[in-house]
N, C-alpha and C positions, 0 to 999 in steps of 0.2 A: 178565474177560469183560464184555461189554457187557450194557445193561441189557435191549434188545430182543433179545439171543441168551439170557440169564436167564430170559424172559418165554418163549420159545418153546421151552425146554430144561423149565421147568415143565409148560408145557402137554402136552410127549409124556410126561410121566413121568404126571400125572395122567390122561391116558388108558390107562395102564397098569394102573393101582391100579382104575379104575374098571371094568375089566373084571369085574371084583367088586364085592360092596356094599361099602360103605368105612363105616370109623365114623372119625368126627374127635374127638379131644379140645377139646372147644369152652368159652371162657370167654366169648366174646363180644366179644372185644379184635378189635383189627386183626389181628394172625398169625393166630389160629386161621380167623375172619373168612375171611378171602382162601384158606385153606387148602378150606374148605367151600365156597365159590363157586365154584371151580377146580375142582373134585370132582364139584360138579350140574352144571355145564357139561357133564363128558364125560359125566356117568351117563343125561343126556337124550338120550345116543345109542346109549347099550350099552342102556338099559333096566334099569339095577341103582337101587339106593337107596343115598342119602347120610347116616347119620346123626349129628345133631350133638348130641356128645353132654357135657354139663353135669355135673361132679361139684360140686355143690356140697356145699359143705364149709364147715366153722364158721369159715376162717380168710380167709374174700371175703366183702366187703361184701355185704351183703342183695341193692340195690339191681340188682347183676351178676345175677340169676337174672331179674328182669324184664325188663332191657336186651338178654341173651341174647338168652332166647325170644321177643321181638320182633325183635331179627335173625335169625334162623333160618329163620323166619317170611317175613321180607323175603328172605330167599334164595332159599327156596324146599326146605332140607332137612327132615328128619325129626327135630326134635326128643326130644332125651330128658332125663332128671334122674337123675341116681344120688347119694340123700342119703349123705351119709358125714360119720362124727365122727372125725377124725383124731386129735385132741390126745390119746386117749388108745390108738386102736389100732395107730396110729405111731411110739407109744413117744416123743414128743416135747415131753409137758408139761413140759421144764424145756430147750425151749429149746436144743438141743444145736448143736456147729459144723455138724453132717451131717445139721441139720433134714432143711435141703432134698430128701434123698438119698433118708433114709426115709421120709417123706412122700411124693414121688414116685410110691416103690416100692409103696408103701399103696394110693395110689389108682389106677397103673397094676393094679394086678392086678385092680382092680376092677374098673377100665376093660377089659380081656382078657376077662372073665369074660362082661361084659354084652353085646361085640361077638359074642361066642360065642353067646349068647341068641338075639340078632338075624341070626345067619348072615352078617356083616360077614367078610369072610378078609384085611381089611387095618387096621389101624389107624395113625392118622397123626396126629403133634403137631404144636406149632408154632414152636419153637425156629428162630430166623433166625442167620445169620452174627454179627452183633455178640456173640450171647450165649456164642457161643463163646472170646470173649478177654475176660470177665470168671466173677466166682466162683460156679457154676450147679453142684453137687456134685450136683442132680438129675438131671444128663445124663446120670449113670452109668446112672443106675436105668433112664433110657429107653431106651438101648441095651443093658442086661441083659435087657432085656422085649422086644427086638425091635422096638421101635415105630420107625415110619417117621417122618423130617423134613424134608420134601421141600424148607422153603425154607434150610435149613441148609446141606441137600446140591448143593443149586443154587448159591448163594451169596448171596442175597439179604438185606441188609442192611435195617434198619428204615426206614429212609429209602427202600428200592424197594421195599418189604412197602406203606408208606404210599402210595408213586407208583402204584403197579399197582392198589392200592385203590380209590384215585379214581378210576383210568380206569376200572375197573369198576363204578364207582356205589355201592359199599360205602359204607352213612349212615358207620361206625366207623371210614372210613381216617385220620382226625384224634384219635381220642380216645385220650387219657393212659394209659398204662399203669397197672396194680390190682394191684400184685402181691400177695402175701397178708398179712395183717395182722400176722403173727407177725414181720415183718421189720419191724418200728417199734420192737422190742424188742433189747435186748443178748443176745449167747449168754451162756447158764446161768441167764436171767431165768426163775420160773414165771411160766408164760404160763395166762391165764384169760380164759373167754369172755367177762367182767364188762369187763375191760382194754382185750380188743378192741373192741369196743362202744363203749368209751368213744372209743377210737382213730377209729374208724368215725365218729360222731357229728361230733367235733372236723373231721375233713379235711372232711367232707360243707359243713360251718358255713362255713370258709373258701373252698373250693371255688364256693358260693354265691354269693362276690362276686365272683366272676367270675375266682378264677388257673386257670389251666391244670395245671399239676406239685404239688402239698401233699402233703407226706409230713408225719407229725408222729412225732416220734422221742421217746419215752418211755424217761426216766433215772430210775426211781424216781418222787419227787413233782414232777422237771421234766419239762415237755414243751418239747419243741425241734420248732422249724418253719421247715421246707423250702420254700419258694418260688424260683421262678427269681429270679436276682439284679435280673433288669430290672425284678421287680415290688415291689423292695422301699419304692418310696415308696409307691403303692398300696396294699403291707400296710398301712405307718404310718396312712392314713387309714382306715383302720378296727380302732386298734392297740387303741383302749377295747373294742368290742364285742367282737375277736378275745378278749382276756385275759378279759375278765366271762364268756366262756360256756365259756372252757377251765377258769376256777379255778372255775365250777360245776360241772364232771365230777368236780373234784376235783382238778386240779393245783394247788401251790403256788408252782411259778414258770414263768413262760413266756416263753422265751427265741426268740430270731427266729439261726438259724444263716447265720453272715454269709458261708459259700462259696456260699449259695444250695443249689437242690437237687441232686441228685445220686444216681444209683440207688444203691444197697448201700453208702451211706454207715456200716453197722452193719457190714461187711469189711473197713473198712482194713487191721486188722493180721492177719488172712485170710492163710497161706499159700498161694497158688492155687497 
């Protein structure tokens, strides 16, 4: 399907859901993003409300719950926050293959509950086409829960999630994907909020100097760092600073991974 038959196969479907209030599962990223734009679009005509709604949770950077709610804001939806402690009512402090799943399910139900609150009768994620041919065991959970995925079901790929963005003047149709911190970890690691934090500090540190993709993959006392491959002279120059502020969190070796970066690099050997 074409990208302009995509675009307009969205837009009737989003006029459908918006017949009703809609609540969106919002992180602030491009998908969700575009998912809430498309939504107050049609809602400015039916008269219902949009709301975008924010689980924050221990295992996203701080820094997402500020960036959110100034896109939201920029939208023009109805901002919300649902604090949630996953690591342990997700049963997932140690890290498991099927994090992803029950995590999901954890905070989808909380997400159901709150649209409930608010008189929302649709609720809608943001899951696109790509994620469907890699290892997302949370999709289960999203489709046990009924939740809609409009650009999944369309076919929109990350790359037309991003194109549509811009044409819509969305600030985030450029910015890096966040997935959640507990994927910088190996399955069966315990995972602590102390770890993540550290994780968080470290990509933010590099981040700074301007790459784009930094994932830092934690093996015990190494930390392993994900940069796109084209950046890697760029690391080198600032290979001193990089190492002195990681071996102050407390790593004892810091290694530069030479495929470059890579999503779900902690999958490889992942049955999908």
């Amino acid at each position: 399907m074409k990208f302009e038959d995509k675009v307009q196969r969205i837009k009737k479907q989003m006029k459908q859901y918006a017949a009703e209030n809609v609540a969106v599962a919002f992180s602030g990223g491009v998908d969700s993003s575009l998912l809430v734009k498309l939504a107050a679009e049609e809602a400015e005509n039916s008269g219902k409300k949009v709301y975008a709604i924010l689980m924050h949770t221990m295992l996203h950077p701080v820094k997402e719950v500020r960036d959110a709610k100034a896109v939201a804001e920029e939208i023009g939806a109805e901002f919300r926050v649902i604090r949630i402690d996953e690591l342990e009512g997700a049963d997932i402090s140690d890290n498991p293959v099927d994090r992803c799943y029950r995590c999901k399910k954890y905070l989808f139900l909380q997400m159901l509950q709150e649209a409930e609150n608010l008189g929302a009768a649709v609720v809608l994620e943001g899951t696109n086409e790509d994620d469907l041919h890699v290892y997302r065991p949370g999709l289960r959970a999203i489709r046990e829960l009924g939740i809609q995925s409009p650009l999944a079901d369309v076919g929109f790929t990350k790359e037309e999630v991003r194109k549509l963005a811009e044409e819509l003047g969305i600030s985030t149709s450029n910015k890096p994907s966040m997935p959640c911190l507990a994927t910088r970890f190996p399955y069966g690691t315990r995972l602590s909020y102390e770890a993540m934090r550290k994780v968080e500090q470290g990509e933010r540190f590099i981040r700074e100097k301007g790459f784009y993709n930094v994932r830092l993959r934690v093996h015990g006392n190494i930390a392993r760092v994900e940069v796109n491959a084209d950046e890697f002279g760029k690391l080198m120059e600032y290979r001193e600073e990089i190492v002195l502020f990681l071996k102050s969190l407390g790593y004892d070796y810091i290694t530069l991974d030479l495929e470059g970066f890579r999503s779900g690099s902690m999958d490889i050997h992942i049955q999908k």
